[in-house]
N, C-alpha and C positions, 0 to 999 in steps of 0.2 A: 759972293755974288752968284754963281754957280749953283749954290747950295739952293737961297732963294727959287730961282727959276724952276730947278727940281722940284721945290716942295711945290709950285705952283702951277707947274703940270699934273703932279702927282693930285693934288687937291681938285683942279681941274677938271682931270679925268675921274672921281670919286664921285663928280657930281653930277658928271654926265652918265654914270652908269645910274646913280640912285633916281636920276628922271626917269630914264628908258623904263626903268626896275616896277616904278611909280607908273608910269604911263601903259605900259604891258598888264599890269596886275587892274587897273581900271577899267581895261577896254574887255574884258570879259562877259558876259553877258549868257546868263541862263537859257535856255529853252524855255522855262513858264514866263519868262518878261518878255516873249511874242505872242501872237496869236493870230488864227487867220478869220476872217469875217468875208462872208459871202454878200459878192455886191450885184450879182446875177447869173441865172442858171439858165438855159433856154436847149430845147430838147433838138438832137444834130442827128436823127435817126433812129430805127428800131434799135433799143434796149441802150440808147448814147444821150447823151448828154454835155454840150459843152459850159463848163462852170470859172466863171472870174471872182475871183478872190482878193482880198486885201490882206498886206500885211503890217499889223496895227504893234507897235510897241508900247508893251503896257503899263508903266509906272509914266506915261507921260500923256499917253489912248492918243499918238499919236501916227498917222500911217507911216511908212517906211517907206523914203521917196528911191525909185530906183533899183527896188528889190530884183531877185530874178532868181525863179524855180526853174527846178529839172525834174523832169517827170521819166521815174525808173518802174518800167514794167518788167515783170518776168512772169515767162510761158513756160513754166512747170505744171503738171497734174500736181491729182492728192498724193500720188506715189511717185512723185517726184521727176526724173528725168522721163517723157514720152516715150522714145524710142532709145534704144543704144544701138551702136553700128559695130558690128564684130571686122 
């Protein structure tokens, strides 16, 4: 009886793992199956621009409800660091 219950955890947990296993390796998703489309650009000042975009998933060209970008700027020169402080 014992034995049973063992194998039936063990078989149990075999299948719980091969979902997770299964479910982890589907949820993957390339960079080329996005893409961003401009849904309006309107000018926010000398040499600015504020631009709204979409983001569209593309084996379905469906938008992406809820998305949410970060916008990373860096204030480097062509030679890199501006200033250094001794």
């Amino acid at each position: 009886m014992r034995l049973r219950f063992c194998a039936r955890a063990v078989i149990g947990a075999a299948c719980l793992v091969a979902s997770i296993s299964v479910a982890i390796t589907s949820a993957k998703a390339a960079p080329a199956d996005y893409r961003f489309e401009l849904v309006q650009a309107q000018p926010a000042g000398p040499g600015k621009t504020t631009v709204t975009v979409s983001l569209v998933h593309v084996p379905d060209n469906k938008p992406v409800a809820g998305a949410v970008l970060f916008e990373s700027k860096t204030d480097m020169g062509p030679d890199g660091m501006a200033a250094k402080t001794m």
